[in-house]
C-alpha positions as CSV (number, residue, x, y, z in Angstrom):
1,X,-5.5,5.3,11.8
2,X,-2.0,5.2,9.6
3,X,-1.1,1.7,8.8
4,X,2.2,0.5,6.4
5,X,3.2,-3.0,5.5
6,X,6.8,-3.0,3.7
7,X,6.6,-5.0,0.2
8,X,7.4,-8.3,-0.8
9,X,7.1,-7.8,-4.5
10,X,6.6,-4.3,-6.8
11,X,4.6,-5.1,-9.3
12,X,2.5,-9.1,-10.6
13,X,2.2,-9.8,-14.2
14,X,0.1,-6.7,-14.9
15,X,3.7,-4.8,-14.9
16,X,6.0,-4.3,-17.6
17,X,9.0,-3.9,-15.0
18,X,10.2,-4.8,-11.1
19,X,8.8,-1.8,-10.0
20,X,10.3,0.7,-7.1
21,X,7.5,0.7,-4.5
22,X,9.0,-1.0,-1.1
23,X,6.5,0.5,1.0
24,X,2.8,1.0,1.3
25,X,0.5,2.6,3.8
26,X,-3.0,3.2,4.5
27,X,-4.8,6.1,5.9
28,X,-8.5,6.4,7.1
29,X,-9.9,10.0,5.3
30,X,-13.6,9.5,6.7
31,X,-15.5,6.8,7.8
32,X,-15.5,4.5,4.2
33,X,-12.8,6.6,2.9
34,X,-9.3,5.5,2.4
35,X,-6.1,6.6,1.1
36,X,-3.3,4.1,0.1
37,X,0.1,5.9,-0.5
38,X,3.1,4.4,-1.9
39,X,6.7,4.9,-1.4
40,X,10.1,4.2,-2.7
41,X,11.9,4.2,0.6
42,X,11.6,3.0,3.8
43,X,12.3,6.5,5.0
44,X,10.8,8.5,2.6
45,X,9.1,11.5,4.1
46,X,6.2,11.7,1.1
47,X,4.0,9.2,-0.5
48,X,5.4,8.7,-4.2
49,X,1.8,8.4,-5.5
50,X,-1.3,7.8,-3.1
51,X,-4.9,6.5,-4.4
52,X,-8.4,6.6,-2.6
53,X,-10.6,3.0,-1.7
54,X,-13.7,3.2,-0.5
55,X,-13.3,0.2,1.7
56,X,-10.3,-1.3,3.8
57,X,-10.7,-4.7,1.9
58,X,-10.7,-3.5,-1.4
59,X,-7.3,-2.4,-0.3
60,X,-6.0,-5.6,1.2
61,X,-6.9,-7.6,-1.8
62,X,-5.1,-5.2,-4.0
63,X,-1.8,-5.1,-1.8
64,X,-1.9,-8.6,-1.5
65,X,-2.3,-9.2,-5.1
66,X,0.3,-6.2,-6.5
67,X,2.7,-6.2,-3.6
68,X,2.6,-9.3,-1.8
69,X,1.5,-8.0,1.5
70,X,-0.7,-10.3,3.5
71,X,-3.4,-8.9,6.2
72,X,-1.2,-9.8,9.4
73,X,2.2,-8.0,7.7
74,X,0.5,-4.4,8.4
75,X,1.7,-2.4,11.0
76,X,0.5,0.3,12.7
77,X,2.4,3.5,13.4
């Protein structure tokens, strides 16, 4: 499963600047393993940073939080 959401906001008040992130997108490693990779473009061919969750919510709560991404703004590829 490979799931991205474009952003609607880089970075809440926890951030010092706008930040660059514009995409996100989540892939399933195992069964309660999940990676969450972040890019600067649109059509950027790698993940500028990726980090692991151990469960798909703890994921939407953080994108929706950081970057402004709701649970029906996800996409799948």
């Amino acid at each position: 499963m490979l799931i991205w959401a474009p952003t609607r906001k880089s970075l809440d008040d926890r951030g010092e600047s706008d930040g660059t992130t514009v995409k996100v997108a989540i892939e399933q490693l195992d069964d309660d393993v999940f990676l969450l990779m972040r890019y600067e473009s649109l059509d950027a061919p790698f993940p500028t940073s990726d980090h692991l969750f151990l469960s798909l919510d703890e994921i939407y709560d953080e994108c929706e939080e950081v970057y402004g991404i709701g649970r029906a703004d996800w996409l799948q590829l």
